[in-house]
C-alpha positions as CSV (number, residue, x, y, z in Angstrom):
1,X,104.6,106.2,100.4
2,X,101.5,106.1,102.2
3,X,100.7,103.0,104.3
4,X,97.0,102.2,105.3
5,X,97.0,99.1,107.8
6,X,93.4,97.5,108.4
7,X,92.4,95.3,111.4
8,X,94.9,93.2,113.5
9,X,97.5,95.5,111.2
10,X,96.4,98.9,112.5
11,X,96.0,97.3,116.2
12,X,99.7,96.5,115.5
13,X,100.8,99.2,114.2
14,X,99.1,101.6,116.2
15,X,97.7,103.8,113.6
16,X,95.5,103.2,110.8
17,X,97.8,105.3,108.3
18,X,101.2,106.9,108.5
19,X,103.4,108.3,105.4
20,X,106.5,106.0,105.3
21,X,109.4,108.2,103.1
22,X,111.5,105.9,100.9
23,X,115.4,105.7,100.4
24,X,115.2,105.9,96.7
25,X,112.4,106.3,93.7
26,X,111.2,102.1,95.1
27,X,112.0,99.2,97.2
28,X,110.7,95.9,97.4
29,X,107.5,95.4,99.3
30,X,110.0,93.0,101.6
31,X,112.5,95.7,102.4
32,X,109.6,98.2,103.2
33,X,107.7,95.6,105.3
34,X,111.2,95.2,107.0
35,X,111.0,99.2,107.7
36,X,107.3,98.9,108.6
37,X,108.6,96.7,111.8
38,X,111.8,98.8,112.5
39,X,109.2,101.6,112.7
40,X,106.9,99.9,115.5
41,X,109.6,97.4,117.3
42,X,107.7,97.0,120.3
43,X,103.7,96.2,120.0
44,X,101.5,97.8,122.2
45,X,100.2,95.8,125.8
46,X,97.7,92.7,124.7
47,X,98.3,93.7,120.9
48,X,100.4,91.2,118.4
49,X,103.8,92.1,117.2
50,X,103.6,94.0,113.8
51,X,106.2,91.2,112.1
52,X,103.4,88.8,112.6
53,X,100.8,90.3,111.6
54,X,102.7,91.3,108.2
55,X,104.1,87.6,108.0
56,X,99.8,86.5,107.2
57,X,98.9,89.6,105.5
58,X,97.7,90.1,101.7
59,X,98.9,93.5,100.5
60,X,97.2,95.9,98.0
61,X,99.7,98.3,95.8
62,X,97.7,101.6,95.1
63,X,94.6,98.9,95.0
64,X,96.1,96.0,93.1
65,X,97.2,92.8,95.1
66,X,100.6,92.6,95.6
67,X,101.3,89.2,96.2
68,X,105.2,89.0,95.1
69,X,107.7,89.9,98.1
70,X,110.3,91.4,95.7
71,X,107.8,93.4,93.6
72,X,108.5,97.2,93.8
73,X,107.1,99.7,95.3
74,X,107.0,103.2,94.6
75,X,107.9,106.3,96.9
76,X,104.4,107.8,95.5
77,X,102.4,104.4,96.4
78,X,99.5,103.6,99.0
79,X,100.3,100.6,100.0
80,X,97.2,98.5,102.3
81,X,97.8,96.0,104.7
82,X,95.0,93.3,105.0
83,X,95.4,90.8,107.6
84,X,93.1,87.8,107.3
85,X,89.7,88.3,108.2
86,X,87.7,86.6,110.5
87,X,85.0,84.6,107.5
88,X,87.1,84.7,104.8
């Protein structure tokens, strides 16, 4: 799975994309947030801690919103983290 954070999610994270391998053909979005954070436990100096940011984030699955917790996703997927933006 593919994993494209944007904003306070890529200062987070780090990165603004890494390839995340799944356990299996798909696992909820909340069990691969869960791995997102095992991934990047400690943020980096002056930057929020990736669990937070993921706690207020709207997620797109291969560019549909993603809103359900427990909805699957795919090994194959892009998955985008959008933290809120400054606006709207």
């Amino acid at each position: 799975m593919q994993v494209r954070y944007f904003a306070a999610a890529r200062a987070a994270a780090g990165t603004e994309a890494e390839t995340v391998p799944l356990d299996g053909p798909a696992l909820p979005r909340r069990e691969v947030e869960a791995m997102l954070v095992a991934r990047h436990p400690q943020p980096l100096p002056g930057r929020p801690p990736l669990a937070e940011v993921l706690a207020r984030s709207s997620f797109l699955l291969d560019g549909v919103a993603c809103p359900d917790p427990q909805a699957l996703v795919p090994a194959d997927a892009v998955l985008d983290v959008l933290p809120p933006f400054s606006g709207g």
